[in-house]
C-alpha positions in Angstrom: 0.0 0.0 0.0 1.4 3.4 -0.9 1.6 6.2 2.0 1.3 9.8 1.9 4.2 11.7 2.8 2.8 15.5 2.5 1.4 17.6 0.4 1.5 20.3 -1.8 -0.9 23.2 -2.6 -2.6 23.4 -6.3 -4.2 26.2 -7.8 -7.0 24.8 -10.2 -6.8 25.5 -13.9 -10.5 25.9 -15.7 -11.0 22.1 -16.9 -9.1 20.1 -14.8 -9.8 16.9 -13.3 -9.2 14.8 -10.4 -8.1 12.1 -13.0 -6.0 14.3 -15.4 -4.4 16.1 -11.9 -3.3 12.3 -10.7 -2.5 11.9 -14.3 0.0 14.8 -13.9 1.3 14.4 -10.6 1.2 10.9 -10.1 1.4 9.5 -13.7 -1.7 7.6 -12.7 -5.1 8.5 -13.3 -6.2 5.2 -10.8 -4.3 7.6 -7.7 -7.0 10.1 -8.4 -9.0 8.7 -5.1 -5.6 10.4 -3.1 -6.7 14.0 -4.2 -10.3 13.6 -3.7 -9.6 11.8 -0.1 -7.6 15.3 0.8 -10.0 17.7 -0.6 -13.6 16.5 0.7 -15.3 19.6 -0.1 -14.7 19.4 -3.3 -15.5 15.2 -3.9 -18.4 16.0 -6.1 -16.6 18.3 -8.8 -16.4 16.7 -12.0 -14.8 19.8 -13.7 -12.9 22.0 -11.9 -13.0 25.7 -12.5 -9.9 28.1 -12.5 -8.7 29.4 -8.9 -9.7 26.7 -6.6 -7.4 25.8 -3.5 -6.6 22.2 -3.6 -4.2 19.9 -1.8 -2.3 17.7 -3.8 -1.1 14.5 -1.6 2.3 13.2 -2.0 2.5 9.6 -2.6 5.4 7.9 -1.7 6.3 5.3 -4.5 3.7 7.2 -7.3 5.3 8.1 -10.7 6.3 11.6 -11.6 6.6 13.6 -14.4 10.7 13.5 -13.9 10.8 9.4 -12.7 8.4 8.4 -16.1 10.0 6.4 -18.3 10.7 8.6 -21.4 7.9 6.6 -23.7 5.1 7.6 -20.9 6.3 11.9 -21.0 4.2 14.6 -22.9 5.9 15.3 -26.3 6.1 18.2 -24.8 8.7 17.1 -22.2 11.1 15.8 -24.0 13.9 17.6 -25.2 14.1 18.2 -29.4 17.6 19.9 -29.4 19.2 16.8 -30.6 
């Protein structure tokens, strides 16, 4: 079972997610129960709008956008000066 270490405070953009935020933090969209679990209040948004205060749990043992394997990483990511 994973643990939570901490946290970190998030600042919602219009549109996201609890699936595409555990998507981006924890490279898992199935860890998106961990940011629901630490913001209650706000269990029943499906579509965040911009400016809300969320916490975003740290999960010892998830993925993140610098331990992904290079084929999982946003095109975006990856560095084209080669």
């Amino acid at each position: 079972m994973r643990r939570v270490t901490g946290y970190k405070d998030y600042t919602t953009r219009e549109g996201d997610t609890f699936d595409a935020l555990a998507l981006e933090m924890y490279g898992e969209e199935m860890l998106a129960h961990y940011i629901a679990e630490f913001n209650p209040d706000y269990a029943d948004v499906l579509i965040f709008d911009a400016n809300v205060a969320l916490r975003l749990p740290i999960v010892e043992g998830a993925e993140t956008p610098e331990t992904l394997p290079p084929w999982r990483r946003d095109s975006e990511d990856e560095d084209d000066s080669a």
